[in-house]
C-alpha atoms as one frame of an Amber mdcrd trajectory, in Angstrom:
protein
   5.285  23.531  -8.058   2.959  24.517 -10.992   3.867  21.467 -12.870   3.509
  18.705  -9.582  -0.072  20.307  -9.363  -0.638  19.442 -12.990   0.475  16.160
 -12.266  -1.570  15.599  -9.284  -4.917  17.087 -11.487  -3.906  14.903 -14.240
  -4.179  11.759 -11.493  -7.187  12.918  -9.502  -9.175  13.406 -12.791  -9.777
   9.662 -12.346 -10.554   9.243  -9.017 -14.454   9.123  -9.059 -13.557   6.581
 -11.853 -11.562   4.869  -8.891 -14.438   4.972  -6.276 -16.639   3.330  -8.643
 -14.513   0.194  -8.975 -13.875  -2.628  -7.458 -10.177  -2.751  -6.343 -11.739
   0.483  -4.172 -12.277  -2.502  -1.800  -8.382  -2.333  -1.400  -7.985   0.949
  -0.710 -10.763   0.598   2.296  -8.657  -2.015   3.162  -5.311   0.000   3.722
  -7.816   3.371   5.161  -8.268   0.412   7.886  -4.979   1.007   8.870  -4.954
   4.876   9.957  -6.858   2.877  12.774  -3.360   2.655  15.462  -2.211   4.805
  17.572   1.115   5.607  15.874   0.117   8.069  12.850   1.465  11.458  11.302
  -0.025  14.524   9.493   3.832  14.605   8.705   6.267  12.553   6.686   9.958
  13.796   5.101  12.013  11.950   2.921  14.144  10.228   5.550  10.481   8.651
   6.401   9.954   7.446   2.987  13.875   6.075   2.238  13.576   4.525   5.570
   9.935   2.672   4.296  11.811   2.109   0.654  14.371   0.689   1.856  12.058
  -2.562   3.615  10.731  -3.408  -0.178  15.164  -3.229  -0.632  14.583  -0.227
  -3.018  17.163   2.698  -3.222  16.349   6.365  -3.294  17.852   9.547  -3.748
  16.488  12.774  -2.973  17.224  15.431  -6.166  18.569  18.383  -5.906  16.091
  21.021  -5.015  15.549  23.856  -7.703  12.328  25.970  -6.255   9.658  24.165
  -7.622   8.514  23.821  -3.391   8.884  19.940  -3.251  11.153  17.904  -2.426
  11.776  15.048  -5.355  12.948  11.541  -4.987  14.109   9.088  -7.196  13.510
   5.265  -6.677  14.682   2.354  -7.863  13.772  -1.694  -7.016  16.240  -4.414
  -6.973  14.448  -4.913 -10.474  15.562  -1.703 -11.865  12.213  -0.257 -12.086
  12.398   3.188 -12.154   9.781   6.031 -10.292   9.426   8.738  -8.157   7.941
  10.366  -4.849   7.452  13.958  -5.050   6.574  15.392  -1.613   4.413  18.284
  -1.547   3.502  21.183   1.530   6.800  20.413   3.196   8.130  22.830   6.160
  11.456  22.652   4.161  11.473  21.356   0.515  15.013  21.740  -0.126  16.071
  18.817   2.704  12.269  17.214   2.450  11.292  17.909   5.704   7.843  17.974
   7.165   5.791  17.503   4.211   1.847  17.150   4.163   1.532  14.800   1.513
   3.306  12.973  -1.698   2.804  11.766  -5.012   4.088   8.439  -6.387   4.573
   8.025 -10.072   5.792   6.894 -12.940   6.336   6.506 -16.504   5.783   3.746
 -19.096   6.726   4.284 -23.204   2.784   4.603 -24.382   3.844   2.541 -28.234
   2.091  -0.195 -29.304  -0.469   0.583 -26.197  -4.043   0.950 -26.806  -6.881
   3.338 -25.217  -8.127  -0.118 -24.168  -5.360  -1.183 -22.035  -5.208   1.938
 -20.207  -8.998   1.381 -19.287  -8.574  -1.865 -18.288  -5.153  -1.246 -16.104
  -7.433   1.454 -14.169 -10.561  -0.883 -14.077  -8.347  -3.351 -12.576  -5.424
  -1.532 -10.536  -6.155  -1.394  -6.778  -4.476   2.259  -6.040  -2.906   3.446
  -9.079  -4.302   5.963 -12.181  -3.361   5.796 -15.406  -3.155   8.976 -17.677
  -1.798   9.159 -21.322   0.594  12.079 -21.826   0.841  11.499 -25.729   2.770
  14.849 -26.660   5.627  13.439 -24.349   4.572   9.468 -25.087   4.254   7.817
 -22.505   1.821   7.014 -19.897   1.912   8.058 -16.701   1.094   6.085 -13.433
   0.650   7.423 -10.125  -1.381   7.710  -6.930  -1.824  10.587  -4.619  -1.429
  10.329  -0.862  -2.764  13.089   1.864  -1.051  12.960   5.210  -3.511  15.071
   6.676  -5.678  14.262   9.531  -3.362  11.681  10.174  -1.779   8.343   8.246
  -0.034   5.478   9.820   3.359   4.507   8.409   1.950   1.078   7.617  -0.433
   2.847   5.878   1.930   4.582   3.546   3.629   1.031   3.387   0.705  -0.664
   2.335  -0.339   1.355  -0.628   2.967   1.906  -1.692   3.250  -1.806  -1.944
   0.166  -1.932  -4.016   1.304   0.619  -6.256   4.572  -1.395  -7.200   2.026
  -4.436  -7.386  -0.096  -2.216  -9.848   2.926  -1.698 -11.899   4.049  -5.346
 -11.909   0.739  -6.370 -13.383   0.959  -4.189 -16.066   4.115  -4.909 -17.111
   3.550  -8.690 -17.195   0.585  -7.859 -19.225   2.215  -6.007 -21.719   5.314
  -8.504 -21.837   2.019 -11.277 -22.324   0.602  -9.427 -25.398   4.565  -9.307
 -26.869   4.193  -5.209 -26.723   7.424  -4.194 -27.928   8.049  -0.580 -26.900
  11.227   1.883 -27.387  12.149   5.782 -26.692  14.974   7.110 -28.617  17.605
   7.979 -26.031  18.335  11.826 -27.911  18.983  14.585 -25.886  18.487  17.107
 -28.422  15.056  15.964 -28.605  13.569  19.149 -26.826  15.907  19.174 -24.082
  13.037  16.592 -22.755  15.907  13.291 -22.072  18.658  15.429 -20.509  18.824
  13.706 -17.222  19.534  10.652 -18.762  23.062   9.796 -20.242  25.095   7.084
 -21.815  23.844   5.084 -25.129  22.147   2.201 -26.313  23.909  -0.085 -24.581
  24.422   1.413 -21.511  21.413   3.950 -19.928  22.155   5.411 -16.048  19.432
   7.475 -14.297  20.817  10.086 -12.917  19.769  12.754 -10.040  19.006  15.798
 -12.088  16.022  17.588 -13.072  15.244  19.916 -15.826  13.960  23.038 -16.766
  11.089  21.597 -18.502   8.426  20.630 -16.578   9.673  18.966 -14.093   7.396
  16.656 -12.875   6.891  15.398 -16.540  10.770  15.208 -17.063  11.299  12.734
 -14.156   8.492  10.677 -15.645  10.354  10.324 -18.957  13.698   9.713 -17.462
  11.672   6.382 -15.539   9.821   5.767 -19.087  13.052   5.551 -20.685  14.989
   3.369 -18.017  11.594   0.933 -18.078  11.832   0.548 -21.306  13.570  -2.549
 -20.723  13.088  -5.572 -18.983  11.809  -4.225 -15.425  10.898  -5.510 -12.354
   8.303  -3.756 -10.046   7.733  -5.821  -7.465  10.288  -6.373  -4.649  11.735
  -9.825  -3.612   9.882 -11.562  -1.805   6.451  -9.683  -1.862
């Protein structure tokens, strides 16, 4: 649980930053629709897989080791990888009744500049960049509070513009001919054990580690996205 708070610090450290941009005007936009009649203070994962699963996106939910949230892994049609962490549930281990959730993800930080990490969160409507260079990568997420009440299309909406986020910045860095790699080695400080296979042939797989967490997942998705990725669902 420690470590999910660092993560959600590391992502709400920029959101005066956020409030001062433009693309805030987006996030108005989706706070317009907590306006209906059908919203929750409470979402659990069978919520989310069932919202997922309209962008055609797959999820898992991890097994549950203590931390006190309940951890999905997500990935689009594209094979984009990231996560949903849910956070203040009644039951973590099944993902039950939770109060609110983190969605992030992780992007190899080589060959990026300070400058394009400005610019992505000048520019992105929802989502916060952060660069975690001891693990390198960046990470990418947005925090969302159920309380008081949010509408499912709510969750839908900025979810959407959170893949949209991540599409842009992607096609930017495939633009500028960014050519990025993580050495798949899992003696590397224990840091890539939930992924296996080799160069040729990479699967994501539903295990955490002892390592911070929260982090961990985030380099498992780093690693997968290494390679050509797509974000954005069909159709949207």
């Amino acid at each position: 649980m420690a470590n999910l708070l660092n993560l959600k610090a590391a992502l709400a450290c920029l959101s005066t930053f956020a409030l001062m941009t433009g693309p805030a005007a987006a996030q108005a936009t989706s706070n317009s629709q907590l306006q209906t009649a059908s919203v929750k203070d409470k979402f659990s994962v069978s919520d989310i897989s069932a919202i997922m699963a309209e962008f055609e996106i797959a999820t898992s939910l991890s097994p549950y080791e203590g931390n006190g949230s309940a951890t999905m892994l997500a990935e689009t049609s594209g094979s984009a990888r990231f996560i949903i962490s849910l956070f203040n549930c009644d039951n973590p281990e099944i993902g039950s009744g939770c109060q609110g959730a983190v969605v992030y993800t992780g992007i190899p930080n080589a060959g990026v500049a300070y400058e394009d990490i400005n610019t992505f969160n000048a520019n992105a409507d929802v989502t916060r960049a952060v660069n975690l260079p001891e693990q390198n990568i960046i990470l990418f997420g947005r925090q969302i509070f159920f309380n008081g009440g949010v509408g499912r299309d709510n969750f839908k909406f900025v979810s959407a513009l959170f893949l949209t986020d991540m599409q842009r910045y992607v096609d930017s860095q495939t633009a500028a001919g960014t050519s990025v790699s993580l050495k798949v080695d899992p003696s590397a400080n224990g840091k890539t054990s939930n992924v296996i296979g080799d160069g040729d042939r990479i699967e994501f797989i539903a295990k955490s580690v002892s390592l911070a967490d929260a982090v961990d997942h985030a380099l498992t998705a780093a690693i997968a996205n290494t390679w050509q990725v797509t974000f954005t669902p069909p159709g949207e």
